[in-house]
N, C-alpha and C positions, 0 to 999 in steps of 0.2 A: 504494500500500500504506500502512497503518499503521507508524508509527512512534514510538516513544517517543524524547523529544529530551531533554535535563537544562538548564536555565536554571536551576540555582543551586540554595542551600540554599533546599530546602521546596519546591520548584518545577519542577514538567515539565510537558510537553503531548504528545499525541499528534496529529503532524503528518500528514497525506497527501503522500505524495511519491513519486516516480515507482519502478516496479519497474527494479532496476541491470539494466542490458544484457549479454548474456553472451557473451563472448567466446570465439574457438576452443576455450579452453586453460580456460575457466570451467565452472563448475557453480553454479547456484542453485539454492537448497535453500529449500523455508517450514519455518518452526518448527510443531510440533507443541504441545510445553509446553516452559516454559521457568522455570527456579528462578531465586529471589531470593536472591540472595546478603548475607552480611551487610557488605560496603562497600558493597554498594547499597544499603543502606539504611543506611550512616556518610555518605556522600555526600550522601546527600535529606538527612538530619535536620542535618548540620552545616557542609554546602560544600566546593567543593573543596577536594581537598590532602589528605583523608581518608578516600576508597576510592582505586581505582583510577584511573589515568591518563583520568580520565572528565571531557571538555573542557564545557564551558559552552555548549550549543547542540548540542555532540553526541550521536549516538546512544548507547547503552549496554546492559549483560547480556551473560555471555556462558556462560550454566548451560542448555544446552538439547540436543532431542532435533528432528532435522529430517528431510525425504523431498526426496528428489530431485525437482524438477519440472519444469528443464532442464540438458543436456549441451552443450558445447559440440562442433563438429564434430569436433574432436581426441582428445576424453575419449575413453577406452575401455574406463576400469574402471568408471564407475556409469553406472545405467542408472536412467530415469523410476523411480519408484517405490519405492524402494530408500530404506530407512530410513537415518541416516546421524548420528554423531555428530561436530558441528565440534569438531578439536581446537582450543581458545583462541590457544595459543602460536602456531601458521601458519594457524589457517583465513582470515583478511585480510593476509596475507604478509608481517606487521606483529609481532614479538614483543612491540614497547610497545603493541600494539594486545590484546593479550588480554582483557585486562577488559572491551572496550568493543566487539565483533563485531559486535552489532545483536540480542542474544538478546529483545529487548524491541522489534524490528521483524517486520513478518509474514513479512518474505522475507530471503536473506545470499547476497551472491554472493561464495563462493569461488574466488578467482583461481588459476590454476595447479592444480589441485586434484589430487593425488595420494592414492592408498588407504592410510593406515596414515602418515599425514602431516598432510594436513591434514583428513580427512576418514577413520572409522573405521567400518564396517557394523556394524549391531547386530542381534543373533541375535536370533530370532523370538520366542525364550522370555521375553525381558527385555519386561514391558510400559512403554507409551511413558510413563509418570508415572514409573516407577524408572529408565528410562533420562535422564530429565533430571536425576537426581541422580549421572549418570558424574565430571562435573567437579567437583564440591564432594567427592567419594567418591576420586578420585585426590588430592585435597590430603590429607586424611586417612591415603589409603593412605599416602601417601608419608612420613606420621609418625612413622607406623607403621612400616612401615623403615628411619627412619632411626634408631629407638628400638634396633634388632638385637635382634627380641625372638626368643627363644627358647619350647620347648616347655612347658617346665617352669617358666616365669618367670611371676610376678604382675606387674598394671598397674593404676594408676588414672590417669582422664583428668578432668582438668579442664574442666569446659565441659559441658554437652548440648545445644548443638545441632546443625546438621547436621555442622559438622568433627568435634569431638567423636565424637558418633555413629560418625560413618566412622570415621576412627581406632580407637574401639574395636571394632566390625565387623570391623577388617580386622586386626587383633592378635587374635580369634577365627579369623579366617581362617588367621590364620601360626602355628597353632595350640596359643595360650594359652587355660588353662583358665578361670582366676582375673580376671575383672577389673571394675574398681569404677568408674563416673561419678559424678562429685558436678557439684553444679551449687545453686542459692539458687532454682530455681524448680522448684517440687511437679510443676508440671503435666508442665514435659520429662524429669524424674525418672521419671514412671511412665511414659513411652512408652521409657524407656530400660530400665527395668524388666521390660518385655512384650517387650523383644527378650532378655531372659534374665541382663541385667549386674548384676551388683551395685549400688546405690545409694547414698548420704550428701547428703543436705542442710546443706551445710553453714554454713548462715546459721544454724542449730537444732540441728544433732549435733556432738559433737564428734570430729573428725577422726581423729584418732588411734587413741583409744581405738575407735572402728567399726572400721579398717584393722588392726588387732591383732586384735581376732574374726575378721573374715573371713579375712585372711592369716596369720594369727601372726606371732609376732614375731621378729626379728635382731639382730645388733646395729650398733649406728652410733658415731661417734667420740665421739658425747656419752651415751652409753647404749643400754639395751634399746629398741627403734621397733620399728615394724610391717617385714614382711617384702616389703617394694615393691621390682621391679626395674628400674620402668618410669614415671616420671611423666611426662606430657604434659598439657604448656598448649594446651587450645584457647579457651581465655577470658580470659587478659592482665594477668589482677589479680596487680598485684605482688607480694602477702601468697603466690601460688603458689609461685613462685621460692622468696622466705623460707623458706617450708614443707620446702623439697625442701632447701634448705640444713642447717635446722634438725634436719627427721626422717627425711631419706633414710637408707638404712642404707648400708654398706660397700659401696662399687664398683656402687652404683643410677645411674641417667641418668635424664638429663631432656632432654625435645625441647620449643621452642619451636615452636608454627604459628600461634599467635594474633598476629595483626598487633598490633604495639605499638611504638611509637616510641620509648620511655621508657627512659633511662639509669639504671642501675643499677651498685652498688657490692658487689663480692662480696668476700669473704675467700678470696682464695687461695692463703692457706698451709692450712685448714679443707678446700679441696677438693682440695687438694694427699693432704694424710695418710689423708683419708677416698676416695680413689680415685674422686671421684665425675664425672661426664662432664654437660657441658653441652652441647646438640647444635642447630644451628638446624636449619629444616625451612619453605621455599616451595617454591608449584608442586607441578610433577608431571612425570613423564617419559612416554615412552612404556609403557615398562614396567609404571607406575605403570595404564593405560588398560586394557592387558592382564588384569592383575590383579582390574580392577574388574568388566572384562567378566563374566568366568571366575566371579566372586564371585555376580555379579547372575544369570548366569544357572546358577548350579547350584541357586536355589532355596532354599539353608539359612537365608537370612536374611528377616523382613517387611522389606525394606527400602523400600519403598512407604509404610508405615503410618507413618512417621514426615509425610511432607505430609499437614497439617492444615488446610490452608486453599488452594481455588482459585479465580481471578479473571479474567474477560475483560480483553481490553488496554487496555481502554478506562477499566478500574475499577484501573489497576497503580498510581495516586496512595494509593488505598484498600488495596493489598495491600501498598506499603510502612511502611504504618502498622501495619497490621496485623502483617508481620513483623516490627517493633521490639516488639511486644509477647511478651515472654518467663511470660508469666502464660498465653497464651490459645494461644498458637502455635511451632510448632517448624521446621516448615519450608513457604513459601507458594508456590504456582504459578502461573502464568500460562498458560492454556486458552486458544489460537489456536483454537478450535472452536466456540467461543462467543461 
């Protein structure tokens, strides 16, 4: 089979190597499509140590949608054929192994594989392009609740791309009326736009004053702000934080998902008086899976139209470049079918 291997910043190959052997208690699954995630592509462009536990020679991806194409003698819950979503966290038996499954090999053998474990069926209705955005769509989710959004509450999400996205997706889901995506690139603006969000550019509009139109305004310990109950980073720039320090209003939250290393210095006697909550947010749960199923397959959302770029395994050198481009692209795939 095919496989994508990672030899360092700026450097992989796709190897030929043997299909894994499957054992009583195994299931191997081929990938269908398989999404690129954004430490997959911090990892290419800057070397280890900045995505995921993704080793130097190793295999890597782990954002895909797969069909069963052997059972072991023992399995008794999947069968040939059987479309199947590996969960990251157990489908290599490996929790440090999440990021790195083999979503960018043609074939994954799940060890031990149980249903609603490490391995989750996907409804018929979900096509296999939206189904390879399950994973990237439970981080999101999971922002999303940890934000405790309510009915009646406004949100703006920082970021527009795939987390981003989900996240605000899924705060439409948990069902908020109101919610705003800003982001510095035009292009994922209006695909965030076409799913019905409010927008701000915010390299060119000014923030504030956009989120007082849309929302109205409340008030905050330093004055009249706009009416946000809900801010979420899915983009890491520290001016975000700032912002939600500065213009949150009275007992507003914030969720972290954006991976960012970076030490920061808050005032908390400022978040102290102003009730305001800081919340972190990795991963995803089972729950989280559920969630997204339920989401993807009731239909309300284009959630599909957001991949704007797909690529054979052979071209995945050319689709990580391609998804570090945030002018041209939003979210990139990789087509085992091709």
């Amino acid at each position: 089979m095919k496989s994508a291997r990672y030899l360092g910043k700026g450097e992989i190959a796709i190897a030929e190597v043997p299909i894994p052997e499957t054992g009583p208690h195994d299931v191997l699954v081929q990938n269908i499509y398989s999404s690129i995630c954004g430490t997959d592509v911090a990892v290419y462009q800057h070397g280890p140590g900045t995505g995921h536990r993704i080793a130097v020679g190793g295999e890597f991806g782990h954002e895909t949608i797969s069909c069963v194409v052997k059972a072991g003698q023992q399995i008794t819950e999947f069968q040939v054929g059987q479309r199947v979503y590996p969960y990251p966290r157990y489908a290599r038996g490996n929790t440090k192994q999440a990021g790195t499954i083999g979503g960018f090999s043609e074939y994954i053998l799940i060890p031990n594989a149980r249903l609603n474990h490490s391995l989750y069926f996907v409804p018929d209705q979900i096509t296999d392009k939206t189904a390879c955005l399950i994973e990237p769509f439970t981080v999101g989710t999971r922002a999303a609740r940890r934000s405790r959004p309510k009915p009646s509450e406004n949100a703006v999400v920082f970021g527009g791309g795939t987390i981003g996205i989900a996240a605000a997706t899924a705060l439409k889901w948990f069902g908020l009326k109101k919610i705003m995506v800003c982001d510095i690139s035009g292009f994922r603006l209006s695909k965030a736009r076409a799913l019905g969000f409010e927008v701000c550019n915010i390299s060119s509009d000014p923030f504030i004053q956009n989120a007082v139109s849309c929302f109205g305004a409340a008030p905050s310990l330093l004055g009249e702000t706009a009416d946000i109950d809900i801010f979420i980073d899915a983009a890491g720039h520290e001016s975000i934080l700032k912002q939600f320090m500065e213009y949150g209003k009275i007992e507003s939250r914030f969720v972290s998902v954006a991976v960012n290393a970076a030490v920061r210095n808050l005032d908390l006697l400022h978040l102290t008086y102003s009730q305001q909550s800081i919340i972190g947010s990795g991963g995803y749960t089972p729950e989280d899976v559920r969630d997204v199923l339920a989401m993807m397959e009731s239909g309300k959302f284009d959630i599909e139209s957001i991949i704007t770029h797909e690529y054979a395994i052979d071209q995945l050198e050319e689709a990580l470049q391609m998804a570090a481009n945030v002018d041209e692209s939003l979210n990139v795939v990789i087509n085992f079918s091709v």
